[in-house]
C-alpha positions as CSV (number, residue, x, y, z in Angstrom):
1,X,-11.0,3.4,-4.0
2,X,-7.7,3.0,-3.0
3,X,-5.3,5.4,-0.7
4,X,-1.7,5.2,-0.8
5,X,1.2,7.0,0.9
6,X,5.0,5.8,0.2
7,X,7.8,7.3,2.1
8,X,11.3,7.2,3.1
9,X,12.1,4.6,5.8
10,X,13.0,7.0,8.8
11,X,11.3,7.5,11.9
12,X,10.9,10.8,11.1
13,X,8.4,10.5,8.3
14,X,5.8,8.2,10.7
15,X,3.7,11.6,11.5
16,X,3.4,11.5,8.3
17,X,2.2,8.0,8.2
18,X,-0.3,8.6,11.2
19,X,-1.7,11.7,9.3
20,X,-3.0,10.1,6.6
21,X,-4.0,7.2,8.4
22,X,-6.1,9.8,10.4
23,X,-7.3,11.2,7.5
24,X,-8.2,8.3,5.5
25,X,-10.5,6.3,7.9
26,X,-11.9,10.0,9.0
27,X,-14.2,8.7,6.0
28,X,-15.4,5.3,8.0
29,X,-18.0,5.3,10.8
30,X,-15.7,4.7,13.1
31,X,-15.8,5.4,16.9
32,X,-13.4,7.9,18.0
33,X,-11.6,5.6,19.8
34,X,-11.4,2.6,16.8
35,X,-9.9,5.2,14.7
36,X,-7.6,6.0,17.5
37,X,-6.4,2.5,18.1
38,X,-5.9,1.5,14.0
39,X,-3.6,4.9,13.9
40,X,-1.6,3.4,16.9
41,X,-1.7,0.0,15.4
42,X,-0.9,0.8,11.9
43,X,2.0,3.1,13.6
44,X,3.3,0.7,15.4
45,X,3.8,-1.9,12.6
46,X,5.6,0.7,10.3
47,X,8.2,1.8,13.1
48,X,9.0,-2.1,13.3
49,X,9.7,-2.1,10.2
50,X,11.4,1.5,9.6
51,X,13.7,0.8,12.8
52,X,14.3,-3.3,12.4
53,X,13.7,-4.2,9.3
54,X,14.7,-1.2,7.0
55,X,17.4,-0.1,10.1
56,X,16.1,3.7,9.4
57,X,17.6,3.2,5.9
58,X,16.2,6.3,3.8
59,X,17.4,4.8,0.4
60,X,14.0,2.4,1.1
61,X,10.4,3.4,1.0
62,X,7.7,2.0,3.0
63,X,4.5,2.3,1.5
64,X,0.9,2.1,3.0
65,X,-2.3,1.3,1.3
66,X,-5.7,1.5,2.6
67,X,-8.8,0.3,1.0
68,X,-12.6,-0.9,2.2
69,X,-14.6,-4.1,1.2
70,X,-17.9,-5.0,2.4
71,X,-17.3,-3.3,5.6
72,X,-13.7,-4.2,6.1
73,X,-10.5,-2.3,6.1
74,X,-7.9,-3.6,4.7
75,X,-4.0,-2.2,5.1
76,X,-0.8,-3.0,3.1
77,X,2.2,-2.1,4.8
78,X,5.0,-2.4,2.2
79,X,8.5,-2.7,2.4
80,X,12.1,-4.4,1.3
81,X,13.4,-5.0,4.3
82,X,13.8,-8.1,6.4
83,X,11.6,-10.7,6.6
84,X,9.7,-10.7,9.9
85,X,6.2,-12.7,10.6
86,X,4.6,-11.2,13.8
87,X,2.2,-14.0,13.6
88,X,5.3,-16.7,14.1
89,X,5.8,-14.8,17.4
90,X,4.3,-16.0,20.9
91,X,2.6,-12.8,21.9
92,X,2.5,-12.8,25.2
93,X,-0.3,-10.9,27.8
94,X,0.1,-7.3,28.0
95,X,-0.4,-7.4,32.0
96,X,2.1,-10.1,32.3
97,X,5.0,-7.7,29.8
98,X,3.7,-4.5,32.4
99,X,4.5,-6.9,35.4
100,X,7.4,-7.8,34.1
101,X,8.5,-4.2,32.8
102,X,9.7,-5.8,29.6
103,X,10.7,-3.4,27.2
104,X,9.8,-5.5,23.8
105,X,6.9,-7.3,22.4
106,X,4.2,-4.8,24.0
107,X,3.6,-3.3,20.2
108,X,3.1,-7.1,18.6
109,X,0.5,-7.6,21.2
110,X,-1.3,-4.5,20.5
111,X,-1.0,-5.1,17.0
112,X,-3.0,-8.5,17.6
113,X,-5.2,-6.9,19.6
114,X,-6.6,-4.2,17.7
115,X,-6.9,-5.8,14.2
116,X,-8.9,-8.9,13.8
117,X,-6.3,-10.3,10.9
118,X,-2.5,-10.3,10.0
119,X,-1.4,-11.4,7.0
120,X,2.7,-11.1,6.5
121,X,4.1,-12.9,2.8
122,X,7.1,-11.8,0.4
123,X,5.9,-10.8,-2.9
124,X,9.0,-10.4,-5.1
125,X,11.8,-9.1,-3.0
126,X,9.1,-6.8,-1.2
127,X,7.9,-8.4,2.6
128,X,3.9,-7.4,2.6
129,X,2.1,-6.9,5.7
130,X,-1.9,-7.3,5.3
131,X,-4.1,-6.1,7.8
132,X,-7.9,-6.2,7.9
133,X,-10.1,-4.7,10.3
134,X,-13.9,-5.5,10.0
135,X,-15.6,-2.6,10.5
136,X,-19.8,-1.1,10.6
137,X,-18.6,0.3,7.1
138,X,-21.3,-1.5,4.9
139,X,-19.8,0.8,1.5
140,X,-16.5,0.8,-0.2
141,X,-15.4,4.5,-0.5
């Protein structure tokens, strides 16, 4: 089974974003802290694109789909605006971006981090972001 949300590309609607994120992998046997770091992760992506792809435009949506496979989650983030592959970008050490007190790029490398796969293509005029994060799931719910 699939679960989708779509909403309005504001920064205001990405509680609503985290809550059904939250709610949705409440039904994986996930560690406390795994379910903590996808919400952050799948968070992050969608304020990237909300704020510099979409430019907080509310006449877009941004929709968010989560399904499970043979114990691996697997996220859509999708959206119309602007191209951007976070795999074409250098991410660089999270201790070195603290060190240097750089204000950018700390949310790509979490991104990579926390979900083992990234996939970013253009499907129509829509730019997809596929995520996939093996998990101890062993059932598709």
């Amino acid at each position: 089974m699939t679960h989708k949300i779509t909403i309005p590309c504001h920064t205001s609607k990405l509680k609503d974003v985290r809550d059904f994120v939250t709610e949705v992998i409440r039904l994986f046997y996930l560690s406390e802290k795994e379910q903590f770091l996808l919400v952050l992760a799948i968070d992050e992506i969608c304020a990237n694109r909300i704020l510099h792809s979409n430019h907080n435009d509310t006449t877009r949506n941004l929709e968010v789909e989560i399904a499970s496979q043979d114990g691996t989650v697997i996220f859509c983030i999708k959206d119309e605006g602007d191209f951007f592959d976070l795999n074409q970008n250098e991410s660089t050490p999270v201790d070195r971006l603290v060190k240097d007190r750089r204000k950018g790029g700390l949310g790509v490398s979490l991104i990579k981090k926390i979900i083992d796969s990234v996939e970013v293509f253009k499907e129509g005029h829509y730019t997809i972001h596929r995520l996939i994060k093996k998990s101890s799931v062993s059932t598709s719910f």
